[in-house]
ZADO-1210 file (C-alpha; in nm, 4 decimals, padded with zeros to 6 digits):
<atoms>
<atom x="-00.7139" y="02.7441" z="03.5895" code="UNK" pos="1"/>
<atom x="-01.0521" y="02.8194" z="03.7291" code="UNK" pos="2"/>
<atom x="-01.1501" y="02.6911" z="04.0770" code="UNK" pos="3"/>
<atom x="-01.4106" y="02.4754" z="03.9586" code="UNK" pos="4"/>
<atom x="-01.5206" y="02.2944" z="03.6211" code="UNK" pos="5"/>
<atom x="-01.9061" y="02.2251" z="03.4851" code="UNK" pos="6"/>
<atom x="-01.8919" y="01.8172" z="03.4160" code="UNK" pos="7"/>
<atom x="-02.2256" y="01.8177" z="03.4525" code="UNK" pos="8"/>
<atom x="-02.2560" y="01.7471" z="03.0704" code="UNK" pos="9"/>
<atom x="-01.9089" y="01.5325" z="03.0165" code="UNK" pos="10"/>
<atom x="-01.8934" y="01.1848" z="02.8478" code="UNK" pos="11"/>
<atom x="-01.6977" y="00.9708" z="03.0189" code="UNK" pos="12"/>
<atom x="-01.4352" y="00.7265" z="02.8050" code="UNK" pos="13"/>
<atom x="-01.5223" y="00.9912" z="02.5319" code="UNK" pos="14"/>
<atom x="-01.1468" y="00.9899" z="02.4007" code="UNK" pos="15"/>
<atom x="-01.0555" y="00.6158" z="02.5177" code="UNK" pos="16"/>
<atom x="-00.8983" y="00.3550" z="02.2944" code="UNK" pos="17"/>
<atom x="-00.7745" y="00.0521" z="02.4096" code="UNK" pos="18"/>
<atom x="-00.4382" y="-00.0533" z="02.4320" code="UNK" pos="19"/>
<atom x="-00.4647" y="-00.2704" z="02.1123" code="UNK" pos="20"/>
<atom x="-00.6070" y="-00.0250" z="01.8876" code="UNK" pos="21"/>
<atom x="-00.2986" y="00.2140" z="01.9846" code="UNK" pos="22"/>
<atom x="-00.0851" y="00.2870" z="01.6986" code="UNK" pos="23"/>
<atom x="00.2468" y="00.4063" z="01.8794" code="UNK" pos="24"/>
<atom x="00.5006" y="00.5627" z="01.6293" code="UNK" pos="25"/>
<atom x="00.8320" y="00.4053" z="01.6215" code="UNK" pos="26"/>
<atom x="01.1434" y="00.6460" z="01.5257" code="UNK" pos="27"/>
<atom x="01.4483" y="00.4655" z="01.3253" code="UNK" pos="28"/>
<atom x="01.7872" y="00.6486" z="01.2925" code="UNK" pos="29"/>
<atom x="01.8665" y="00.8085" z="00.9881" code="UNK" pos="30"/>
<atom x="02.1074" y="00.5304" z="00.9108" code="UNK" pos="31"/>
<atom x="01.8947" y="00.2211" z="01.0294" code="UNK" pos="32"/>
<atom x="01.6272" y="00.3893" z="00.7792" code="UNK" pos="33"/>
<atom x="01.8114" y="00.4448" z="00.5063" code="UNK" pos="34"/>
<atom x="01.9288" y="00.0824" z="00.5127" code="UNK" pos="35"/>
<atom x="01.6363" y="-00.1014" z="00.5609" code="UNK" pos="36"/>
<atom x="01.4265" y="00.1710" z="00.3280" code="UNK" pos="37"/>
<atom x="01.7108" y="00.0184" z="00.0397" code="UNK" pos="38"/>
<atom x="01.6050" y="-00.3288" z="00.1121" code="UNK" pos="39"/>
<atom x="01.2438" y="-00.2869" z="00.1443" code="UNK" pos="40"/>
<atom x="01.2393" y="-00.1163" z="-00.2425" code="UNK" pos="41"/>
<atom x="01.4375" y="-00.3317" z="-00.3472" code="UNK" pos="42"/>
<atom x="01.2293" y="-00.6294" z="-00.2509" code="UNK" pos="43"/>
<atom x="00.8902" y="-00.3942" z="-00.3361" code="UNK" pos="44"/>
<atom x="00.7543" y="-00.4282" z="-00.0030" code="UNK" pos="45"/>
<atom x="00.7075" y="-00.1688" z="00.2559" code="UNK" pos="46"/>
<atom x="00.9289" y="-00.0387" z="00.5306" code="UNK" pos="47"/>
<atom x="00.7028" y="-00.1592" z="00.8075" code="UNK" pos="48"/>
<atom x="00.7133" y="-00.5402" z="00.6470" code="UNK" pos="49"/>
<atom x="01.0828" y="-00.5632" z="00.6411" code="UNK" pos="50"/>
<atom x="01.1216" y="-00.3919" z="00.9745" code="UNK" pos="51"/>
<atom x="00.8349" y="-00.6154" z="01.1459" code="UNK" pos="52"/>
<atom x="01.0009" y="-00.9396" z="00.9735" code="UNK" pos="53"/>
<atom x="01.3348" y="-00.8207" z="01.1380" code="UNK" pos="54"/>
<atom x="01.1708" y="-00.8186" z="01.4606" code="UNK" pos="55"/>
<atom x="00.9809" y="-01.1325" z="01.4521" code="UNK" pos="56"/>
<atom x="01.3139" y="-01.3152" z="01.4150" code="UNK" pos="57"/>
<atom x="01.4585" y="-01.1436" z="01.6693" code="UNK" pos="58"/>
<atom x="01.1311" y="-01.2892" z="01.9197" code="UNK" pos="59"/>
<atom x="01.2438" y="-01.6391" z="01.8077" code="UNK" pos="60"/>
<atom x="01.6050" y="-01.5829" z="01.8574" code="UNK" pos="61"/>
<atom x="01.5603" y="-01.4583" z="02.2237" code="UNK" pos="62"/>
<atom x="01.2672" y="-01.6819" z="02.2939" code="UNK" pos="63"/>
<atom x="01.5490" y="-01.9873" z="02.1547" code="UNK" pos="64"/>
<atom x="01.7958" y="-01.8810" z="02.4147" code="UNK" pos="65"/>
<atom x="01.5377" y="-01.7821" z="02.7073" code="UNK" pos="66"/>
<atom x="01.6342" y="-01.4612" z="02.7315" code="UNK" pos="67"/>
</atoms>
């Protein structure tokens, strides 16, 4: 690393993004994806509906039972 760095000419919040706007990847195990992949074709929706439907019900479930 050098001693010192020219900012003179940075932009700040150049490579910002919100929170919100974050897409942050989500990795299934093999076997969870396989599974769910099945249902999702067979329904003809995609893997991110089924999985996001999935989870949504699971909200309401804890939310039911306060945890």
């Amino acid at each position: 690393m050098k001693k010192e760095y020219d900012f003179s000419k940075a932009e700040q919040g150049k490579f910002y993004r919100p929170l919100k706007e974050l897409e942050i990847p989500i990795y299934l195990n093999k076997e969870v994806k396989e599974f769910f992949s099945k249902k999702a074709i067979a329904r003809n929706v995609k893997l991110d509906k089924v999985i996001n439907t999935i989870l949504r019900k699971e909200m309401e479930i804890l939310k039911e039972i306060g945890a």
